[in-house]
VMD Tcl script that draws the C-alpha trace (Angstrom):
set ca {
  {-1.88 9.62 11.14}
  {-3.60 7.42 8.31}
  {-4.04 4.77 10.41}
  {-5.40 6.72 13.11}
  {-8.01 8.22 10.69}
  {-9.20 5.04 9.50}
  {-9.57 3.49 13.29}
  {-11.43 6.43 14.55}
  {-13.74 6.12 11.48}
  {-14.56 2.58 12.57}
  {-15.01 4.28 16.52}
  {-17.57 6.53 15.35}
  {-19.07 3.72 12.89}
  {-19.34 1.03 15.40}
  {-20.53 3.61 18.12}
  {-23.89 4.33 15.43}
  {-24.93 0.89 16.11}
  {-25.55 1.28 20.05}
  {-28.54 1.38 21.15}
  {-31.31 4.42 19.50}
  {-32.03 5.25 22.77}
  {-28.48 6.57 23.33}
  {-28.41 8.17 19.73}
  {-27.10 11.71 19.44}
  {-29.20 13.05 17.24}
  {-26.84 16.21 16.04}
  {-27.00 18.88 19.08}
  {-25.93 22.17 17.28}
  {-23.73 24.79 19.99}
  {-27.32 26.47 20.38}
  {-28.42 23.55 21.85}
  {-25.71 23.04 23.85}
  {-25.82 26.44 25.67}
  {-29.36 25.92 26.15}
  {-28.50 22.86 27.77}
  {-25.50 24.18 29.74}
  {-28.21 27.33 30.75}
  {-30.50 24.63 32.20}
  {-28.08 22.53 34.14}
  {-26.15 25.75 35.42}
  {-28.76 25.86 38.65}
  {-28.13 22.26 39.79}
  {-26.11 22.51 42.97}
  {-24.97 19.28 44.66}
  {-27.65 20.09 47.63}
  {-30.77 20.96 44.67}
  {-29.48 17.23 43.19}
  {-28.92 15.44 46.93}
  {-32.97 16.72 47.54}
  {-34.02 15.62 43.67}
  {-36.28 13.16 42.53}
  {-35.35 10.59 41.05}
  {-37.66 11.41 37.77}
  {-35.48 14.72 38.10}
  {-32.09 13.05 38.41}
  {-33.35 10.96 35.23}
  {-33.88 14.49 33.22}
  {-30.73 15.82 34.72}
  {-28.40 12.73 33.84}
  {-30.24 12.63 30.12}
  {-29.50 16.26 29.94}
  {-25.55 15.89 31.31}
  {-25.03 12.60 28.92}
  {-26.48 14.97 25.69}
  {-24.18 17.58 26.82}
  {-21.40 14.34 26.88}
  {-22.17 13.59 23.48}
  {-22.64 17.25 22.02}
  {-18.94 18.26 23.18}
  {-17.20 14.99 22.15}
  {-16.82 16.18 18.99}
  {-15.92 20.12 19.98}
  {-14.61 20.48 22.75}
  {-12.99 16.64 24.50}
  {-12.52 18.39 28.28}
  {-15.84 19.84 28.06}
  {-17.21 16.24 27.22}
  {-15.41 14.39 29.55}
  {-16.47 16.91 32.52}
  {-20.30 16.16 31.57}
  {-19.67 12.67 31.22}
  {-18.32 12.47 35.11}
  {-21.34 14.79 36.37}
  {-23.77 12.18 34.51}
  {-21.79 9.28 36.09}
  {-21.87 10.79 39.59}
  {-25.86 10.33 39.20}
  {-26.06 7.13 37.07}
  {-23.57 5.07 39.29}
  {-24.79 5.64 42.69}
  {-28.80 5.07 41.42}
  {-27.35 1.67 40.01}
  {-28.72 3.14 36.66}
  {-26.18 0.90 34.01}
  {-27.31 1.67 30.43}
  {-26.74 5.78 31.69}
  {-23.42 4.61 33.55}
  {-22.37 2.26 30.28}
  {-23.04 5.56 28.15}
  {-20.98 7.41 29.74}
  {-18.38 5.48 30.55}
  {-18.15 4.75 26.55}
  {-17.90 8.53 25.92}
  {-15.37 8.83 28.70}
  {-13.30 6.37 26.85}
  {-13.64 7.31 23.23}
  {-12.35 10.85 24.38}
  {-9.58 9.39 26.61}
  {-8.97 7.11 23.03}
  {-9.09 10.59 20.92}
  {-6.28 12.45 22.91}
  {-4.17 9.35 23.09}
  {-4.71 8.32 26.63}
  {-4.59 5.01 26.36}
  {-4.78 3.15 29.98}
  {-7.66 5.67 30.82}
  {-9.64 4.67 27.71}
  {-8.65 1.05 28.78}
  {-10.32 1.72 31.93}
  {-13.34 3.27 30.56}
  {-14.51 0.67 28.42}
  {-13.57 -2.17 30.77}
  {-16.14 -0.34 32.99}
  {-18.64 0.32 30.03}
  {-18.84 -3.48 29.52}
  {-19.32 -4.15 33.60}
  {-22.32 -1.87 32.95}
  {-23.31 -3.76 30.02}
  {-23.69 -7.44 31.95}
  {-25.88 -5.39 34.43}
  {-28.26 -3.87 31.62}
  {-31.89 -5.23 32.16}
  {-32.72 -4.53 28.72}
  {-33.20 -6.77 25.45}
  {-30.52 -9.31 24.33}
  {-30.35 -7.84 21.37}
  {-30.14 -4.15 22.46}
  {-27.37 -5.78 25.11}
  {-25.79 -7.37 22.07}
  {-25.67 -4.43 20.01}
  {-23.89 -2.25 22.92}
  {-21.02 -4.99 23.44}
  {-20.41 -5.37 19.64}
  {-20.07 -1.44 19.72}
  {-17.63 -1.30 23.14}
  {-15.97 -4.53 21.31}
  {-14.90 -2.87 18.90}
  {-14.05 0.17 20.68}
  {-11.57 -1.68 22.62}
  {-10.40 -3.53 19.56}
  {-9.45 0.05 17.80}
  {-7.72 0.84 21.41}
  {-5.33 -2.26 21.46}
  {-4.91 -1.70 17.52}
  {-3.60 2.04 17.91}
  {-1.13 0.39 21.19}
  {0.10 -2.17 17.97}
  {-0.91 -5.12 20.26}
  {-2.55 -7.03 17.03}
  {-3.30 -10.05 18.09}
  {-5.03 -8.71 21.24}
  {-6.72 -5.89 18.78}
  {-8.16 -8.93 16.64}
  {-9.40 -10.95 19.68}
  {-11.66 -7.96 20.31}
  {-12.57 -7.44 16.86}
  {-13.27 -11.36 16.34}
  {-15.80 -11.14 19.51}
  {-17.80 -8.13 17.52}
  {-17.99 -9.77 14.20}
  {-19.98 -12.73 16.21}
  {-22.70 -10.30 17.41}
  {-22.60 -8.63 13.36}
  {-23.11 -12.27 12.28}
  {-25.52 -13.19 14.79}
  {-28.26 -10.25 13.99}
  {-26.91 -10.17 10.07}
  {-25.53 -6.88 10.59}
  {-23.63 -7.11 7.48}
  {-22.87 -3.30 6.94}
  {-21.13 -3.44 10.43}
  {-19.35 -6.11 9.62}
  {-18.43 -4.59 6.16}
  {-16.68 -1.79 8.07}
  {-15.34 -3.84 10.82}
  {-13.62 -6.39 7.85}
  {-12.73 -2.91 6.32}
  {-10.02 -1.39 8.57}
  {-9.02 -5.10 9.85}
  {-8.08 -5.62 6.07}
  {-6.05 -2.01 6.31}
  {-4.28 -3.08 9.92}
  {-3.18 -6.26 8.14}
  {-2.09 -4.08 5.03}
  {0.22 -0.95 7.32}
  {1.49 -4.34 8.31}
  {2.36 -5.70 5.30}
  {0.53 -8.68 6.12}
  {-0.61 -9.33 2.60}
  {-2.55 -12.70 2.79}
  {-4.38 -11.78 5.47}
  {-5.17 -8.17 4.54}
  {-6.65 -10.08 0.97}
  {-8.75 -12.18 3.05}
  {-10.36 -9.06 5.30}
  {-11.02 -6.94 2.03}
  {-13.24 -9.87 0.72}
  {-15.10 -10.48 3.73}
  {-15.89 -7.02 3.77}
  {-16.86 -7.17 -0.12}
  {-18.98 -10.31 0.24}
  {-21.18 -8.95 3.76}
  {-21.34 -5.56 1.55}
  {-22.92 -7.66 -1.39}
  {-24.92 -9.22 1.09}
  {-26.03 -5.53 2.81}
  {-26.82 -5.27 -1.33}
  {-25.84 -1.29 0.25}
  {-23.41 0.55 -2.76}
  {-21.37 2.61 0.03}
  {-20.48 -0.55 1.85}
  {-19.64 -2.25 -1.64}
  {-17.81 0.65 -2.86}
  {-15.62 0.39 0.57}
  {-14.80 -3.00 -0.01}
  {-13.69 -1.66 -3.60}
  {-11.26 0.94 -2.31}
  {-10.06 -1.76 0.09}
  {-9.15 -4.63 -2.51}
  {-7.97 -1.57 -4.73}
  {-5.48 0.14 -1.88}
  {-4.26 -3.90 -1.76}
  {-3.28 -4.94 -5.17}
  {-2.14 -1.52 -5.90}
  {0.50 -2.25 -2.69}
  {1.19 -5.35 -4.51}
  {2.16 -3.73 -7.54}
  {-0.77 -5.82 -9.40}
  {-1.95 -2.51 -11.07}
  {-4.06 -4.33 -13.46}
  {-6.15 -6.01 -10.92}
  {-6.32 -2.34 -8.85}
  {-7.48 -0.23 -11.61}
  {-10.74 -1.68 -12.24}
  {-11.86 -1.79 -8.16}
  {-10.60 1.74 -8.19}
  {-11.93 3.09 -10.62}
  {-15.71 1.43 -9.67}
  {-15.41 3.17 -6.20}
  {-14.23 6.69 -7.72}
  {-17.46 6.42 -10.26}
  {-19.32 5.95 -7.32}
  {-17.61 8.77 -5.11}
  {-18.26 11.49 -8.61}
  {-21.98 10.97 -8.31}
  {-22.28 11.19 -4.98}
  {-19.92 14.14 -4.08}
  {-20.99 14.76 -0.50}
  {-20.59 11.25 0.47}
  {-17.37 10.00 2.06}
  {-14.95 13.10 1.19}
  {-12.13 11.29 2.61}
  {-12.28 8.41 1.04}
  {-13.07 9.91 -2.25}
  {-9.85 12.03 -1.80}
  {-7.61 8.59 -0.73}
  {-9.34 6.93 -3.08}
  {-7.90 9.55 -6.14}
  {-4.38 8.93 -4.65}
  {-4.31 5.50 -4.96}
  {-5.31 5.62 -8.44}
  {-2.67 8.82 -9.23}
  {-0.07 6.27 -7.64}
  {-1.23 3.44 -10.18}
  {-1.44 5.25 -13.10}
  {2.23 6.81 -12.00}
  {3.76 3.67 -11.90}
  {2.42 2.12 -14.74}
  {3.94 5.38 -16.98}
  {7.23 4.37 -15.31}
  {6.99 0.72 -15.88}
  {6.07 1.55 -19.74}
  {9.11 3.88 -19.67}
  {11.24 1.36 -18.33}
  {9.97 -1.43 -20.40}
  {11.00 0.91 -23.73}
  {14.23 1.73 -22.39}
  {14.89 -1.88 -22.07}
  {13.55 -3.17 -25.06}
  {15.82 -0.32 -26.86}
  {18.52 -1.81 -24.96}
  {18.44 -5.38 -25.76}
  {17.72 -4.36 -29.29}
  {20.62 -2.54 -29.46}
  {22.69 -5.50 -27.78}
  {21.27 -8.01 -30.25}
  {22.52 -5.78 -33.19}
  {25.98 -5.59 -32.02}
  {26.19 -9.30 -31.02}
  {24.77 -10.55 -34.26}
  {27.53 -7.71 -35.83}
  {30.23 -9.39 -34.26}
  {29.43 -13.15 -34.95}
  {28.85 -12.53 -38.65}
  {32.10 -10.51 -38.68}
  {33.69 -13.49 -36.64}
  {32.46 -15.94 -39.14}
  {33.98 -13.66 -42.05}
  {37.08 -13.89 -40.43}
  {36.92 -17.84 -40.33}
  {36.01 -18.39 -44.03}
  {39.41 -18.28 -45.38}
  {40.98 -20.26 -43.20}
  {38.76 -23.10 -43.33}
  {38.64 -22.96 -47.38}
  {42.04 -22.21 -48.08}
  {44.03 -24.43 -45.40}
  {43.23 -27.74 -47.10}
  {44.71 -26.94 -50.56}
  {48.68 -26.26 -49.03}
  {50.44 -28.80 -46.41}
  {51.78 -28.08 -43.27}
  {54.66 -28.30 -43.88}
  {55.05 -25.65 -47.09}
  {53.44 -22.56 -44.77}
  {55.96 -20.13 -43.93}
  {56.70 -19.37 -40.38}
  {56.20 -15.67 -39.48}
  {56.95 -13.84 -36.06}
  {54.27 -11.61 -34.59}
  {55.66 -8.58 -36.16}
  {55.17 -10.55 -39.88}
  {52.13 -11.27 -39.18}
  {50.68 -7.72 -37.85}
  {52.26 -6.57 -41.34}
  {51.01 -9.11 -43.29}
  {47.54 -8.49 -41.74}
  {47.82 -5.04 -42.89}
  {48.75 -5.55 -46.14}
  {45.54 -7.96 -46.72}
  {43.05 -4.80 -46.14}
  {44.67 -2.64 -48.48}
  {47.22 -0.37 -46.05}
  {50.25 1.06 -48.37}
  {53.58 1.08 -46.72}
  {53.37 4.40 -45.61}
  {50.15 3.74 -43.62}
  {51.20 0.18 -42.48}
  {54.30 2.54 -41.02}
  {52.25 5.33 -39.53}
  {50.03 2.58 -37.85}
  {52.95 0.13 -36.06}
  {55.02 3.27 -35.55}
  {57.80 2.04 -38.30}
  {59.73 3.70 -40.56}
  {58.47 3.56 -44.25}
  {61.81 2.28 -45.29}
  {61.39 -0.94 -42.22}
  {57.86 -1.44 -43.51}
  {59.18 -2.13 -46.97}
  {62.12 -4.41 -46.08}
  {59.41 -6.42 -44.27}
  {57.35 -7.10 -47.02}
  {60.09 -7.88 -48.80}
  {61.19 -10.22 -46.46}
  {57.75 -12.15 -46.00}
  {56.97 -11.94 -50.15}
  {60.76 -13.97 -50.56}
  {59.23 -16.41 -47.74}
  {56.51 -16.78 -49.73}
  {57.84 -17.24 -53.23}
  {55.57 -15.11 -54.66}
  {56.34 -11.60 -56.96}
  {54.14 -8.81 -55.59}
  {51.24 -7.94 -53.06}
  {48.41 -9.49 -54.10}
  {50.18 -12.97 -54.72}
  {51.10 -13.10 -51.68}
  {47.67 -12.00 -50.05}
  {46.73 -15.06 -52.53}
  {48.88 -17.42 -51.42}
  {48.40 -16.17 -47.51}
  {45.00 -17.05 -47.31}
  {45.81 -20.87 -49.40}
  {48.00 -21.15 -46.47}
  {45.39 -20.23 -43.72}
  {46.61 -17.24 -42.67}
  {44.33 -14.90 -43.78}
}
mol new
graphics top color blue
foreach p $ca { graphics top sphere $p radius 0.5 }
foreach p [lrange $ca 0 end-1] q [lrange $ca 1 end] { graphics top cylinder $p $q radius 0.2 }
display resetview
């Protein structure tokens, strides 16, 4: 649906540049029955036995009913559209045919009818290469139908076809200097290449569409451009770079509140989404720190403790040979370890599961091996030996 919003905001953009002549100037529903009041009468004998300067008031009226209803009522629009066509086409009359033929289409394009939008504008451009009008006002209807039929192949996910169409619009744009057109049309190629995480060439679109909005030297075009290279490095997780484009286009949107309600509103998101992640990345970036803190202490607990351990062994070894240490088993050993940080018998006994009486024959048995008279000689003499 998102993208759909943003490709029928380039429809209705790119259709404001066609010819004034063909302009619909805001025809209210009052206008519209007025106009539907006055048409009502026109049988198909009264129009076979018209003038032509009456079939020219009658198609103008038809083609403002065309444009009135596209935005109301699409059935309504299309039905006027056909009654306008079934004067303009057999009078060989091709701006009023390419008009409504572009209407047709856009409408077909609206309620997802692809091939008969296809059609339509295939026929609007026929019409076009028969206008005898201006180059320019020639120009300007084929960038709009361009574009049109760029939008169509977009929506069908053809790409590459899409930006073939687009590409032959942006040549009229650059041609006259239309540089707000082109803003837009850079605009919503930038967010095609974006939905497709296409991320190079998205980056490339948003700046064309920033530098021909500097060069409109128009704020609502720049501002677009904004919201574009914001939505982009926000995608890329490069909040710090999509705050500050962000944040220019919502200052922008906040002082002029009527203007562009939907992008103001997508606009908001995108920063909400920023400033979301960025609590979560702090959060995370605590948690680890807290973490690895934490690690560090018990690692740097553990090596000093380690290097404790060593100390006796490598200052006591050297001052008793090999051959004069006494050879304990494992059980000796556990005891003798347990004597050397203070356990009495009783607790030595309680923690090898031993009898009080075994623990005592055992150090006994490793003080005689030891030649020495009580505990703490032969803790002593242990750690002389390397043991300890």
């Amino acid at each position: 649906m998102e993208k759909r919003i943003r490709i029928l905001t380039l429809v209705l953009l790119l259709a404001a540049v066609a010819p004034r002549s063909q302009a619909y100037n805001d025809q209210r529903v009052e206008r519209l029955d007025s106009l539907e009041r006055a048409v009502a009468p026109w049988t198909p004998d009264r129009i076979d036995k018209a003038s032509d300067d009456e079939l020219a008031k009658l198609n103008r009226a038809y083609r403002d009913l065309m444009r009135g209803y596209s935005v109301l009522n699409g059935e309504k629009s299309n039905f006027y559209s056909r009654k306008a066509l079934s004067i303009s086409v057999p009078k060989g009359w091709e701006e009023a045919s390419y008009d409504a033929y572009r209407y047709l289409g856009q409408n077909f394009y609206g309620a997802g009818q692809h091939d008969s939008a296809k059609v339509c504008y295939l026929k609007a451009l026929d019409c076009i290469k028969r206008m005898d009008d201006t180059e320019k006002a020639i120009d300007d209807a084929l960038s709009a139908t361009y574009g049109a039929i760029g939008n169509l192949y977009n929506e069908m996910d053809s790409i590459p076809q899409a930006m073939a169409w687009y590409s032959k619009a942006g040549e009229i744009f650059d041609k006259y200097g239309w540089n707000e057109s082109n803003t837009i049309l850079h605009y919503n190629i930038g967010e095609t290449w974006l939905d497709l995480k296409e991320y190079k060439k998205a980056k490339e679109a948003y700046e064309k569409a920033l530098d021909y909005a500097g060069q409109s030297k128009d704020s609502l075009y720049i501002v677009m451009a904004w919201k574009g290279l914001g939505r982009y490095y926000a995608e890329r997780r490069q909040n710090g770079k999509a705050l500050p484009y962000l944040r220019n286009a919502q200052d922008y949107y906040a002082g002029h509140p009527d203007l562009s309600p939907v992008f103001r509103t997508e606009n908001l998101e995108f920063i909400e989404d920023v400033l979301s992640r960025q609590k979560k990345q702090f959060a995370a970036f605590i948690i680890l720190a807290i973490l690895l803190i934490a690690a560090a202490t018990v690692l740097i607990i553990r090596i000093r403790k380690h290097l404790r351990d060593r100390v006796p062994a490598a200052s006591g070894a050297p001052s008793v040979a090999p051959e004069d240490i006494p050879v304990l088993n494992d059980r000796e050993r556990e005891i003798l370890d347990l004597l050397s940080k203070g356990y009495t018998a009783l607790e030595i006994a309680e923690a090898v599961n031993l009898s009080h009486e075994t623990i005592r024959w055992y150090r006994k048995k490793i003080i005689a091996k030891f030649d020495v008279s009580n505990t703490p000689e032969l803790i002593s003499r242990a750690k002389e030996c390397g043991l300890l």
